[in-house]
C-alpha positions, 0 to 999 in steps of 0.5 A: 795809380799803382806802377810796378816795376817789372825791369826790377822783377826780371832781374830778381828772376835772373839772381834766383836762376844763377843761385839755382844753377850754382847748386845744381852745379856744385851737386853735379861735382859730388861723387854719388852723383856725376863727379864732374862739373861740365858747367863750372865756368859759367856757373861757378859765379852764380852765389854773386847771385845772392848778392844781386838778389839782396841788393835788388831786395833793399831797393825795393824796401827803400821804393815802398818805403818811401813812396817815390814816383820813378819818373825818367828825368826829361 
């Protein structure tokens, strides 16, 4: 039985959202457009978003790669 890990995806989904709000921010500070970034204190971490996104991808390649069963231990 194939088992997914959906914990793992939504958190996959949450580094794509802060990369994503971290560019909006940033085009948001350019003068063409509204000179001000209202939001940079809460989005201005958002490229350590790459760094879950990468991190959650290796752990997903060694998962497949290894054909591990995560059981909780009892």
């Amino acid at each position: 039985m194939k088992r997914e890990l959906a914990g793992i995806q939504y958190l996959r989904a949450a580094a794509i959202f802060m990369v994503v709000c971290f560019h909006a921010s940033t085009m948001m500070g350019f003068g063409r457009y509204f000179a001000h970034k209202p939001f940079w204190p809460l989005l201005g971490y958002g490229f350590s978003g790459v760094d879950l996104f990468f991190s959650i991808s290796g752990f997903i390649i060694a998962y497949v790669s290894l054909n591990v069963d995560l059981k909780p231990v009892t």
